[in-house]
C-alpha atoms as an extended CHARMM CRD file, in Angstrom:
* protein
*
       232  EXT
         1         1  UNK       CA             -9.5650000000       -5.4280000000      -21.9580000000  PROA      1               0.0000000000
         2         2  UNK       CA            -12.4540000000       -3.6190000000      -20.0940000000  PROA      2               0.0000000000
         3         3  UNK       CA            -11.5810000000       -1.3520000000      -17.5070000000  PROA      3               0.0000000000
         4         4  UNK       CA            -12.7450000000       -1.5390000000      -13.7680000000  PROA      4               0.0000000000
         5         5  UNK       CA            -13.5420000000        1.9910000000      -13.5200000000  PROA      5               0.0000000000
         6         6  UNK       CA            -14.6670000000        4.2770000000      -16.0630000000  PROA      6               0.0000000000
         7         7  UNK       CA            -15.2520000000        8.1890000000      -15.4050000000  PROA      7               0.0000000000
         8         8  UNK       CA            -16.2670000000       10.8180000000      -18.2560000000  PROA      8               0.0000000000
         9         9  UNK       CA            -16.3510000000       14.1060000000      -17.2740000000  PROA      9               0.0000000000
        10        10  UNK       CA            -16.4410000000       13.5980000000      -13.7500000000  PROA      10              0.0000000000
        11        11  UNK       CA            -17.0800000000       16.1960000000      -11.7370000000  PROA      11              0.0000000000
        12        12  UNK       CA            -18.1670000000       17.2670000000       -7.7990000000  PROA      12              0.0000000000
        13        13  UNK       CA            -19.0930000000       20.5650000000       -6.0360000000  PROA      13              0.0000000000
        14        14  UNK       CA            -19.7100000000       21.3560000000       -2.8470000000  PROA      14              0.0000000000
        15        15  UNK       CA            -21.6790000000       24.6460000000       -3.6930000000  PROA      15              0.0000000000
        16        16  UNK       CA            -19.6710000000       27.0140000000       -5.8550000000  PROA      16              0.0000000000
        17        17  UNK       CA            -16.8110000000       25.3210000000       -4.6700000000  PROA      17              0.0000000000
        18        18  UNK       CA            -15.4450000000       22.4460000000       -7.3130000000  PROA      18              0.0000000000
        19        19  UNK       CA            -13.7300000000       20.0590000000       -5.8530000000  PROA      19              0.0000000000
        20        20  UNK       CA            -13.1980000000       17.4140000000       -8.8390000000  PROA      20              0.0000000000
        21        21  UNK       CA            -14.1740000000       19.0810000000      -12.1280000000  PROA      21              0.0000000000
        22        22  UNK       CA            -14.2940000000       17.0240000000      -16.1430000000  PROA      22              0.0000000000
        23        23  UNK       CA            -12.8330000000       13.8930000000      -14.5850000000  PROA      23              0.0000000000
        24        24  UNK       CA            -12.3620000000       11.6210000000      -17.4280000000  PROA      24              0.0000000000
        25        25  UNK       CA             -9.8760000000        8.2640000000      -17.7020000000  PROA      25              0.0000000000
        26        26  UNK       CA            -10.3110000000        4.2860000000      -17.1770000000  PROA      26              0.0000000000
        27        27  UNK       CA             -8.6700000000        2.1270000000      -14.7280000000  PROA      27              0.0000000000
        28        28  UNK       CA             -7.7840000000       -1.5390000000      -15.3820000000  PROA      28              0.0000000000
        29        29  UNK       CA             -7.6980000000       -4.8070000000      -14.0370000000  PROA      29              0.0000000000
        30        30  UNK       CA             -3.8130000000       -6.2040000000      -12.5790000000  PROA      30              0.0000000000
        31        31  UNK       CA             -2.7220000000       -2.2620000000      -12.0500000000  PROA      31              0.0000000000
        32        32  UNK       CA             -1.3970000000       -0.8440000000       -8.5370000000  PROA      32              0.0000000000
        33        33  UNK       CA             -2.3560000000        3.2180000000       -9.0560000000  PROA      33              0.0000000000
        34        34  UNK       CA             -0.8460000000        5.7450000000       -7.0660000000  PROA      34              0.0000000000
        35        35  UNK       CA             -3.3610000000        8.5520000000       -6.6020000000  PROA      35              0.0000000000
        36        36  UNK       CA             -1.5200000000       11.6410000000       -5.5660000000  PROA      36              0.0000000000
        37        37  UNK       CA             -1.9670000000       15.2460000000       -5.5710000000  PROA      37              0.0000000000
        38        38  UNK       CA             -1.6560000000       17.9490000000       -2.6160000000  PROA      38              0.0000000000
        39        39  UNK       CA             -3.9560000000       18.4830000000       -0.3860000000  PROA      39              0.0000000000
        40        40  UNK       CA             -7.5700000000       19.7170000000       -1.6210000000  PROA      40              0.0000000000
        41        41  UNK       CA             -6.5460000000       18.3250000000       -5.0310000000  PROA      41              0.0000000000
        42        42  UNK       CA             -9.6990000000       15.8050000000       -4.9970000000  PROA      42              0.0000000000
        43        43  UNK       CA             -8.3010000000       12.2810000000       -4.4370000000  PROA      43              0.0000000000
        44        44  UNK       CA            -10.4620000000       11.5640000000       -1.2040000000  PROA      44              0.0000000000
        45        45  UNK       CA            -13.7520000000       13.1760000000       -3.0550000000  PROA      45              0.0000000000
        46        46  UNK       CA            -12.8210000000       10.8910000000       -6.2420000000  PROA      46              0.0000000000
        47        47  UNK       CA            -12.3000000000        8.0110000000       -3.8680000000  PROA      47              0.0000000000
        48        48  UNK       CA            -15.4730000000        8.3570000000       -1.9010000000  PROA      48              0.0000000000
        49        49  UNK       CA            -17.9050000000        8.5370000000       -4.8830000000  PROA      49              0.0000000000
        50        50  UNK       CA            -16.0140000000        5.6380000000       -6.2860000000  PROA      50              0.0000000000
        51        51  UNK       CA            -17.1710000000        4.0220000000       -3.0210000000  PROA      51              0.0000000000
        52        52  UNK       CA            -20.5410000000        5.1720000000       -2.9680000000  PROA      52              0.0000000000
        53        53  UNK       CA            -20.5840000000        7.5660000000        0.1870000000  PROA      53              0.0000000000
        54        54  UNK       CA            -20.9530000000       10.6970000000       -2.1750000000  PROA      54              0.0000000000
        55        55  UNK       CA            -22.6050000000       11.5820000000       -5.6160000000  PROA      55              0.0000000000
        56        56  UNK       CA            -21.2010000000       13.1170000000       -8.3100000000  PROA      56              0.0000000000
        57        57  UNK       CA            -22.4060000000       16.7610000000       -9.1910000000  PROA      57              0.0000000000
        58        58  UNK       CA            -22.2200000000       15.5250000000      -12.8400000000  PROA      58              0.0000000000
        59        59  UNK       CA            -20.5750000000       13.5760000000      -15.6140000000  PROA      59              0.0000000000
        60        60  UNK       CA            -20.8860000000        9.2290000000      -15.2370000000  PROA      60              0.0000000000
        61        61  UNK       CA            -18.9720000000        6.8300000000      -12.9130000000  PROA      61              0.0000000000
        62        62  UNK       CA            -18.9890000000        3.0230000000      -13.3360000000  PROA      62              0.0000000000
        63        63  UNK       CA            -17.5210000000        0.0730000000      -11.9030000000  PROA      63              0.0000000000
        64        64  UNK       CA            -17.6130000000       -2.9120000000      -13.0490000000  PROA      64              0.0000000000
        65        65  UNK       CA            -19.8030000000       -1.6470000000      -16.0240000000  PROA      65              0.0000000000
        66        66  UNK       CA            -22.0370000000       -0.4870000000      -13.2080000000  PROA      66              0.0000000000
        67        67  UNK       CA            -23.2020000000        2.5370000000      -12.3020000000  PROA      67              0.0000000000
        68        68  UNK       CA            -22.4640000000        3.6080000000       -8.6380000000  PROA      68              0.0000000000
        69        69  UNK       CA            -24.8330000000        1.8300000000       -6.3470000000  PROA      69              0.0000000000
        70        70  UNK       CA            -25.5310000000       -1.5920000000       -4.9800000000  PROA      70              0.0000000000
        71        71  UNK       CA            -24.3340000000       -3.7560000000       -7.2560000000  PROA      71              0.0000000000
        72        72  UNK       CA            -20.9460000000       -1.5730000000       -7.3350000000  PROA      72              0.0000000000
        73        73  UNK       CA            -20.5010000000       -1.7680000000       -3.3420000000  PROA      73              0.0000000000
        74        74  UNK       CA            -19.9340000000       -6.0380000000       -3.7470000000  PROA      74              0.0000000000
        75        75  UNK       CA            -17.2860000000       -5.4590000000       -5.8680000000  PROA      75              0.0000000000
        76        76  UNK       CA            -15.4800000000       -2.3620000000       -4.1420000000  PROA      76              0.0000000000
        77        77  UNK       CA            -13.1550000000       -2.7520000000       -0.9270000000  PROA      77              0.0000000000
        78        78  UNK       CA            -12.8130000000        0.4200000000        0.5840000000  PROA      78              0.0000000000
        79        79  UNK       CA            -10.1970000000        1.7170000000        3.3010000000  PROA      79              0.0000000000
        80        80  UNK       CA            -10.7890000000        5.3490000000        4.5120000000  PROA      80              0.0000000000
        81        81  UNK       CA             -8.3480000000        7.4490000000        5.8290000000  PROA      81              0.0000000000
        82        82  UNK       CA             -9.1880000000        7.2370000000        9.4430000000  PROA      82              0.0000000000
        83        83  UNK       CA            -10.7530000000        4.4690000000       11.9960000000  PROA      83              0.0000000000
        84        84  UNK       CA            -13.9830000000        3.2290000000       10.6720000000  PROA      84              0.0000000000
        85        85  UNK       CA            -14.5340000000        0.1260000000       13.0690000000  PROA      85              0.0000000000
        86        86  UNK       CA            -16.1760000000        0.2510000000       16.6360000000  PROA      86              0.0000000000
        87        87  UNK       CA            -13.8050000000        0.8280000000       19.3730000000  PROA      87              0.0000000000
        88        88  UNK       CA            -16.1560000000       -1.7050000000       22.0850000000  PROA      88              0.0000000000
        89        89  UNK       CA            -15.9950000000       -4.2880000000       19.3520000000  PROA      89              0.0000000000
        90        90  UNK       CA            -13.4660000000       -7.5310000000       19.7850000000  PROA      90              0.0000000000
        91        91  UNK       CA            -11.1460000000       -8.1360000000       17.3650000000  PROA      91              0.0000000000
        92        92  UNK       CA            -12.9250000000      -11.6180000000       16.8230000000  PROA      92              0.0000000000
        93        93  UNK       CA            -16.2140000000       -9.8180000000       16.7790000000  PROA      93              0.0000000000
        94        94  UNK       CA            -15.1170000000       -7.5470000000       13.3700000000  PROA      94              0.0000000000
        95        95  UNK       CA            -14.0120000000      -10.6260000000       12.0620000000  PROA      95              0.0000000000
        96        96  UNK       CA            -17.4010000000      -11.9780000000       12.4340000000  PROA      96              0.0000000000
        97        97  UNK       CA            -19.3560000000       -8.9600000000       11.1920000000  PROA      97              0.0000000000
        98        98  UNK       CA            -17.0900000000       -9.0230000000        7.8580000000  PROA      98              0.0000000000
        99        99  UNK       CA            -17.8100000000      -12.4190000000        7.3360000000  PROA      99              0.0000000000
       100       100  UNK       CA            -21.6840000000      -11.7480000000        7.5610000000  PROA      100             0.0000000000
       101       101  UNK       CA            -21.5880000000       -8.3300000000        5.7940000000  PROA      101             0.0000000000
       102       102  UNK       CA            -19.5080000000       -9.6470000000        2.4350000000  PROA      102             0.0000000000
       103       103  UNK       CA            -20.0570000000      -12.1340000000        0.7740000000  PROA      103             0.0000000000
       104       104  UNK       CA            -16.3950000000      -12.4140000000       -0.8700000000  PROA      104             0.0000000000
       105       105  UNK       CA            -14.6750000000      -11.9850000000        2.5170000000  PROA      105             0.0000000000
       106       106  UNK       CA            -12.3190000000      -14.6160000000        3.2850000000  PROA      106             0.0000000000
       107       107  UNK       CA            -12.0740000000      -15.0900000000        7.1740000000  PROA      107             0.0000000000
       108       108  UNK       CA             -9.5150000000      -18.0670000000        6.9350000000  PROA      108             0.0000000000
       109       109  UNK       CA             -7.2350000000      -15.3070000000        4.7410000000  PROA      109             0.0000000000
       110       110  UNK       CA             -7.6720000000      -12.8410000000        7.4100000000  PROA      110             0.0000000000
       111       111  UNK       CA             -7.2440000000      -14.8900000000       10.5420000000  PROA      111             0.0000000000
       112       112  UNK       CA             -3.7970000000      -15.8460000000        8.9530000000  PROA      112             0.0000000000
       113       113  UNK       CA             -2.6750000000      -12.3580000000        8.4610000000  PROA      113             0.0000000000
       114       114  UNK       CA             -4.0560000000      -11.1140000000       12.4800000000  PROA      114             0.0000000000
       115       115  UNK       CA             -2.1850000000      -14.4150000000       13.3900000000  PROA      115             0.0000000000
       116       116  UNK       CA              1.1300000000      -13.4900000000       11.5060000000  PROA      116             0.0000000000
       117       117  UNK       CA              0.8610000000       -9.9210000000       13.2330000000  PROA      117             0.0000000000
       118       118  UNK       CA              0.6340000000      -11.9140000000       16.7360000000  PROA      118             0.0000000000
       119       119  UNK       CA             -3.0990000000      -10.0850000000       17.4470000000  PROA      119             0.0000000000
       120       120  UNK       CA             -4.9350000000      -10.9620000000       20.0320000000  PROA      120             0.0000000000
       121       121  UNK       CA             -8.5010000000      -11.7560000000       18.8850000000  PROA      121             0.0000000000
       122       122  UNK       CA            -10.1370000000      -11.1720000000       22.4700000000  PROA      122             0.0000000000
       123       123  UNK       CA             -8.7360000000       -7.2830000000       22.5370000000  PROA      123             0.0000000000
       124       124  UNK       CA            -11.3440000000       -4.4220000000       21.9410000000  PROA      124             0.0000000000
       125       125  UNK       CA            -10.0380000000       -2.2930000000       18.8880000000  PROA      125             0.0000000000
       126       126  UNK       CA            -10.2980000000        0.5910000000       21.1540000000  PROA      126             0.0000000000
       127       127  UNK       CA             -7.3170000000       -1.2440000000       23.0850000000  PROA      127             0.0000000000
       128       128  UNK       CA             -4.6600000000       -1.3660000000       20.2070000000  PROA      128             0.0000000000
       129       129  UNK       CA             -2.0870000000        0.5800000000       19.2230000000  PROA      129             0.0000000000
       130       130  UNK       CA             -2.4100000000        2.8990000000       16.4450000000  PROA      130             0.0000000000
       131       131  UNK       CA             -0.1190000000        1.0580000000       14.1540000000  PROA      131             0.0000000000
       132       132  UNK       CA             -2.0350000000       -1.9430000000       15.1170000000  PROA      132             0.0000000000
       133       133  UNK       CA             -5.4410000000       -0.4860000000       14.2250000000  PROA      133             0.0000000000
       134       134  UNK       CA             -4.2230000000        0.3730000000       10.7210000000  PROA      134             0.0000000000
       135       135  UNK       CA             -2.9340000000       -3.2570000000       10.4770000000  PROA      135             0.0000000000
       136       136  UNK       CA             -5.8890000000       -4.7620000000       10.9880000000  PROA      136             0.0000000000
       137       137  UNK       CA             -8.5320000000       -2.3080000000        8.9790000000  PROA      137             0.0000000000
       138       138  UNK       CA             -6.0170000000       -3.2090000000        5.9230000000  PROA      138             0.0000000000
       139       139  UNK       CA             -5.9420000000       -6.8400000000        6.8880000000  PROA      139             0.0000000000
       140       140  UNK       CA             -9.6050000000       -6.7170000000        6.5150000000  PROA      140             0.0000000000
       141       141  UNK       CA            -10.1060000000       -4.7770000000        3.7350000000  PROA      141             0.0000000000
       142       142  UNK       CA             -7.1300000000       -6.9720000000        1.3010000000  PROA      142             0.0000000000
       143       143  UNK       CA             -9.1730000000      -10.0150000000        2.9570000000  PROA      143             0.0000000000
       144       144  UNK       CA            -11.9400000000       -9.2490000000        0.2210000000  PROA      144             0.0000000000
       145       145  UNK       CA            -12.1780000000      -10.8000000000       -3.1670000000  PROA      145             0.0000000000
       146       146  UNK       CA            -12.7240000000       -7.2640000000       -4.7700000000  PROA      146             0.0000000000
       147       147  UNK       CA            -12.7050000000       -6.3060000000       -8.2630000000  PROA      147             0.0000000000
       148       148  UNK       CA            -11.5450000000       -2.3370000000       -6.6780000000  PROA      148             0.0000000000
       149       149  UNK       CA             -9.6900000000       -1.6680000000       -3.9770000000  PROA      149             0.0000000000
       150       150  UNK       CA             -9.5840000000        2.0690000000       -3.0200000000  PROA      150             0.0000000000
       151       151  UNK       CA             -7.6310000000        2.6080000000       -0.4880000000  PROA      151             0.0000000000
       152       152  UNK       CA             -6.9820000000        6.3540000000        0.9920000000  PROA      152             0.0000000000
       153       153  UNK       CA             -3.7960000000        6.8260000000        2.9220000000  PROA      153             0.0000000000
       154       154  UNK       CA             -3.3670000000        3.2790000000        3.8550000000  PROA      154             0.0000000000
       155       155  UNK       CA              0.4290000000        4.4530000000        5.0890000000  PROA      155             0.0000000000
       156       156  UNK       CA              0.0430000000        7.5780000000        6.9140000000  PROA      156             0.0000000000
       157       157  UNK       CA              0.8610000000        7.9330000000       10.6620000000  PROA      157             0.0000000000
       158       158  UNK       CA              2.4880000000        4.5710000000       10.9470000000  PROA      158             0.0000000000
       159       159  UNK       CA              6.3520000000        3.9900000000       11.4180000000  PROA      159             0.0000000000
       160       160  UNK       CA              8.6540000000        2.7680000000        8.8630000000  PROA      160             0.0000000000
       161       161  UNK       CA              8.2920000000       -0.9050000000        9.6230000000  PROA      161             0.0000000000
       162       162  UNK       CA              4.5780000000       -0.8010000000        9.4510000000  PROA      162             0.0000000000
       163       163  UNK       CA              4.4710000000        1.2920000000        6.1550000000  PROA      163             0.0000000000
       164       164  UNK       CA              6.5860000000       -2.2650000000        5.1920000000  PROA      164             0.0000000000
       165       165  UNK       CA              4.4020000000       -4.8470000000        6.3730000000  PROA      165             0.0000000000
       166       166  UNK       CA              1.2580000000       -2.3070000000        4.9530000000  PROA      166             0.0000000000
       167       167  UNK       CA              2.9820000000       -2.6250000000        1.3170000000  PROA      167             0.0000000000
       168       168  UNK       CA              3.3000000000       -6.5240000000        1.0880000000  PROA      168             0.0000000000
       169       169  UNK       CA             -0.0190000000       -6.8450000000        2.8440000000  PROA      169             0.0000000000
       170       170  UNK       CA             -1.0210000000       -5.0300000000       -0.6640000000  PROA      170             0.0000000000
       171       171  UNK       CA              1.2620000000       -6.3520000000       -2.5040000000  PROA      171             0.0000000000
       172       172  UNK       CA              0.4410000000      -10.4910000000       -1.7130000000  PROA      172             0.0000000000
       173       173  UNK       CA             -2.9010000000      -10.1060000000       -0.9620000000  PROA      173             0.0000000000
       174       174  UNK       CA             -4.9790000000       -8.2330000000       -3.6680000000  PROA      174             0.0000000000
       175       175  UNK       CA             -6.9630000000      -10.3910000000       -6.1760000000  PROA      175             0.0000000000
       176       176  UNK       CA             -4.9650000000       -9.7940000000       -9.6590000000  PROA      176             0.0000000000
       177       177  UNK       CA             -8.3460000000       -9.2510000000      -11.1280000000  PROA      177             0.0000000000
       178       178  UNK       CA             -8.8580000000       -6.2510000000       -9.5440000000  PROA      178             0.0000000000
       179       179  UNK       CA             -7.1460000000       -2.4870000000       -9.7530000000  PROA      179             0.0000000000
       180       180  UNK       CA             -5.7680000000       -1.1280000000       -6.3220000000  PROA      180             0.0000000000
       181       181  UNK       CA             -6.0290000000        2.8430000000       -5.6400000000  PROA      181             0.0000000000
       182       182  UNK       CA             -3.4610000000        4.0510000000       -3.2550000000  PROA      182             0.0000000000
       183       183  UNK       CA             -4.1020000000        7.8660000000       -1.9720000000  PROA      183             0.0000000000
       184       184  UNK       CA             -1.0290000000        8.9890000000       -0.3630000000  PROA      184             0.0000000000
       185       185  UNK       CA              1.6750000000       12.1990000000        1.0380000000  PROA      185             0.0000000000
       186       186  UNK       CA              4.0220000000        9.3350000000        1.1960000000  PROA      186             0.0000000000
       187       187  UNK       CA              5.6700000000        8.7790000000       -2.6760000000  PROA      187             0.0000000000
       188       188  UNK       CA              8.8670000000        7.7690000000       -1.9300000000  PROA      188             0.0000000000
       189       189  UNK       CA              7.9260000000        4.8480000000        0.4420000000  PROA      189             0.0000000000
       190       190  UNK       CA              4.9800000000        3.5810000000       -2.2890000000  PROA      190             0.0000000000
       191       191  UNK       CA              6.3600000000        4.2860000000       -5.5300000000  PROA      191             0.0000000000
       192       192  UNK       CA              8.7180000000        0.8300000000       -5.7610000000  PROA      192             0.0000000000
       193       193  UNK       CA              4.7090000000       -1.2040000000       -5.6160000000  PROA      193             0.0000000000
       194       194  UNK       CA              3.1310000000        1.3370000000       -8.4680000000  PROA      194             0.0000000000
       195       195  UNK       CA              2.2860000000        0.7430000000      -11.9230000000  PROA      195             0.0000000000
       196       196  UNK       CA              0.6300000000        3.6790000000      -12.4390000000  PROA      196             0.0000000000
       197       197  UNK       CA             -0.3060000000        7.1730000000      -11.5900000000  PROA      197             0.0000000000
       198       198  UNK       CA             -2.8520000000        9.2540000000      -11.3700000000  PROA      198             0.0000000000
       199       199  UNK       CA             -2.1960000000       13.2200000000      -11.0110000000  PROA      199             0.0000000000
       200       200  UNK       CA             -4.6960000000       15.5760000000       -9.6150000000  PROA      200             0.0000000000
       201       201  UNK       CA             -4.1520000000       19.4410000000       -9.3280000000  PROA      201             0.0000000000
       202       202  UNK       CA             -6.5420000000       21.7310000000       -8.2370000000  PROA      202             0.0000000000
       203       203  UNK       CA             -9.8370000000       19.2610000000       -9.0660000000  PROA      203             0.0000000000
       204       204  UNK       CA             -8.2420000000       18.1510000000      -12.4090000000  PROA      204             0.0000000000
       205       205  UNK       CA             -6.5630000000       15.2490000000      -14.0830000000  PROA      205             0.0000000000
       206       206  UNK       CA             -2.8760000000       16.6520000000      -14.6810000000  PROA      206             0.0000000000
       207       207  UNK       CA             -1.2890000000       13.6300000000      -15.6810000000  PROA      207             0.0000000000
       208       208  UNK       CA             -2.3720000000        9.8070000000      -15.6560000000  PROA      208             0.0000000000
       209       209  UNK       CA              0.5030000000        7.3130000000      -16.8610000000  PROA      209             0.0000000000
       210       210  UNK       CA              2.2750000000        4.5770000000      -16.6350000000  PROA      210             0.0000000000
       211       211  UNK       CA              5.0460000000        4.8090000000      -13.5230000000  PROA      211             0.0000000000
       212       212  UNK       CA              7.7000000000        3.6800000000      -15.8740000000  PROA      212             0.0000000000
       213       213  UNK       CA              6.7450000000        5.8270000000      -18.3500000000  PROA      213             0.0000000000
       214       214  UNK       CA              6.5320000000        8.7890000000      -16.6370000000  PROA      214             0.0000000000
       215       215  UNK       CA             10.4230000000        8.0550000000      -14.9930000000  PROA      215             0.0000000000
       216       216  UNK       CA             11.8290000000        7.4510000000      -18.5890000000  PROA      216             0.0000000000
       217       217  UNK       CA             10.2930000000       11.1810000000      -19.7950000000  PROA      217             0.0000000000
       218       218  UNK       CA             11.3230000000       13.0120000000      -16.9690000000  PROA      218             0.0000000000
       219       219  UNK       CA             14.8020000000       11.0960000000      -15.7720000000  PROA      219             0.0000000000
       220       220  UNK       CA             13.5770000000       11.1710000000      -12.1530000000  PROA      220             0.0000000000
       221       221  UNK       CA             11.8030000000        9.1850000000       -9.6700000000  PROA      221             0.0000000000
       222       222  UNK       CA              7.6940000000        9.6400000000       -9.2230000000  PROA      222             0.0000000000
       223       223  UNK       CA              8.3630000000       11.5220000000       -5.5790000000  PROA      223             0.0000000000
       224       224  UNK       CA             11.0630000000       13.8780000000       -7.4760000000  PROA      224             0.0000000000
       225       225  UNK       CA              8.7150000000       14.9890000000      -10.1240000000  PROA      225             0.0000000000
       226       226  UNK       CA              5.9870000000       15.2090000000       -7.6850000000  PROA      226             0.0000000000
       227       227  UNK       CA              7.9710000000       17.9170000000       -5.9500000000  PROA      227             0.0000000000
       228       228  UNK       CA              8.9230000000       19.5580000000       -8.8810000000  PROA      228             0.0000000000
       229       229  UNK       CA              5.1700000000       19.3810000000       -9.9800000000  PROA      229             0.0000000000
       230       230  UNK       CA              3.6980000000       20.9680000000       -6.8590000000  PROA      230             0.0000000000
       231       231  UNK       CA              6.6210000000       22.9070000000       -5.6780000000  PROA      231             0.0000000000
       232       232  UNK       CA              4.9300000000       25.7700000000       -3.7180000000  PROA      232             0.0000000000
């Protein structure tokens, strides 16, 4: 099988400052990974040149057999870790701009999932709750027929119940073509959804495995050993 995403000594620095350094591993198609690491580790900086908003320093990134770019951007579904749509727009107005701006959104998916949530379409974003906001960017974002779905923090800030409904939005709703990325704090609530996982530690791949794998070797769960691993 070819892999989604390929990196080979990938590496970013802002300065003298590296903030991903020799990068190298594949991601596949049908795999949930949990990308986790403590802050300033490198998961957001790996996640936005996978998404095209920065360049890599050096070493090679593709997608989709693609190097970053264009062609990589109609295949990538990306979910940043803070509000990205226009507080004056209307609910029903995003939905619209989606629908002209992708060509592999599905409105009909997404209308069904703001229905299910009881949204009202006529609301400015600006208007919703927090919780609600987050609902609806994910909507959105699963609501593409992507081949990647990066998706940084997707949880964070958002009660219990929502980090549930966030989950099986993810879980139901991604194309099993694709792989999904999941940057998050929150291991205990996400590990039950991951197949695998990606370690970063100080700019570097620590460990990349299998979830079930990696709970066999160390007889504990991912969020123990995650503890254990950065333990300050």
């Amino acid at each position: 099988m070819e892999p989604i995403l390929t990196c080979q000594g990938l590496t970013k620095q802002y300065g003298n400052m590296p903030a991903l350094m020799n990068a190298s591993f594949n991601l596949y198609a049908g795999r949930i990974i949990g990308l986790l690491g403590p802050n300033g580790s490198g998961k957001t900086t790996f996640i936005k040149m996978a998404a095209g908003l920065l360049h890599p320093s050096g070493g090679t990134l593709t997608i989709g057999g693609h190097e970053v770019g264009v062609e990589t951007k109609k295949i990538v579904s990306y979910l940043p870790d803070r509000d990205y749509l226009p507080d004056y727009m209307k609910v029903s107005d995003i939905i619209k701009m989606f629908s002209e701006f992708y060509s592999d959104f599905d409105s009909v998916k997404a209308l069904d999932m703001l229905s299910r949530l009881g949204i009202d379409l006529t609301k400015k974003f600006s208007h919703l709750s927090k919780g609600m906001r987050e609902k609806i960017q994910l909507s959105l974002v699963m609501s593409r027929q992507a081949k990647l779905y990066l998706l940084d923090e997707p949880i964070a800030g958002v009660d219990p119940a929502a980090r549930d409904y966030i989950l099986n939005t993810i879980l139901q709703n991604y194309n099993r073509e694709a792989a999904v990325v999941i940057s998050t704090h929150l291991i205990y609530d996400i590990e039950q959804v991951l197949d695998d996982v990606l370690m970063l530690q100080n700019g570097t791949v620590f460990l990349y495995d299998s979830a079930e794998n990696i709970r066999t070797q160390t007889g504990q769960s991912i969020d123990m050993y995650f503890r254990e691993v950065y333990r300050c």
